[in-house]
N, C-alpha and C positions, 0 to 999 in steps of 0.2 A: 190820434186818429187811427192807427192800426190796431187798437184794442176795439175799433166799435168796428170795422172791417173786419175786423176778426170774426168777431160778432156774427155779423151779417153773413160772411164767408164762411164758415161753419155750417150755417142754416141752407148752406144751396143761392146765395145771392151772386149768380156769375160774375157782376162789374166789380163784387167785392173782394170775388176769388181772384178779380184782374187782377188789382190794385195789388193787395196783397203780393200776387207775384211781381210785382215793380217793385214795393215796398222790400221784400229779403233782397232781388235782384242786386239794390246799391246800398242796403244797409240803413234806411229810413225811416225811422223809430223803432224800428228792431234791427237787432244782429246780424248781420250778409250772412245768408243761409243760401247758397245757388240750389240745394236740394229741396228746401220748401218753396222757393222763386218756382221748381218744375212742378213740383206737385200743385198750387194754388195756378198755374199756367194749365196746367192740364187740366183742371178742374172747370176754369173757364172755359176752354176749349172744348169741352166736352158737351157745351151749350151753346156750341157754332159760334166762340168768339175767335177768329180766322187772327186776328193779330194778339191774343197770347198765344198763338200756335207758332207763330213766326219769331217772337220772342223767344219761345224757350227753346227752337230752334237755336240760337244763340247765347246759350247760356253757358257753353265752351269758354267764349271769349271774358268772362265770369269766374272760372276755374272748376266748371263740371266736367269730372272725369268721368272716365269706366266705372267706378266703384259707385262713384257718388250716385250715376246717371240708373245702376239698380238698383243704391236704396229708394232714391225717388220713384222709381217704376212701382215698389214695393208699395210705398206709403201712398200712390195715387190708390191702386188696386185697392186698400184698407181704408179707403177712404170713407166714410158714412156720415152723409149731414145729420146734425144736430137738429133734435128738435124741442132744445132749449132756449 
């Protein structure tokens, strides 16, 4: 399932870029990535989904640190949907 969210999340589909951030958040058919959980959080959020704003608010409790929390700053900034 996160290879077709992938998909869709790539392309600008916010529910996709949710998911996606639930998906790294605990490690659900990908890898626990807390830095791509903020960036795919942000990404929604950037399309006024108010509860992945609140999620990655919480992504501390996760093990986002300082470090991690500006590569993630980094890769939202570099972000460019896909229009493949």
């Amino acid at each position: 399932a996160a290879k077709w969210f992938r998909k869709a999340a790539d392309r600008g589909h916010q529910e996709s870029q949710f998911q996606l951030g639930e998906f790294y958040t605990i490690g659900q058919g990908v890898e626990k990535d807390v830095v791509e959980a903020y960036k795919w959080y942000s990404r929604a959020g950037a399309f006024g989904n108010q509860k992945a704003l609140e999620r990655r608010k919480g992504l501390t409790r996760y093990g986002l640190n300082p470090a991690g929390l500006a590569k993630a700053k980094k890769l939202v900034e570099a972000f460019k949907p896909s229009s493949k």
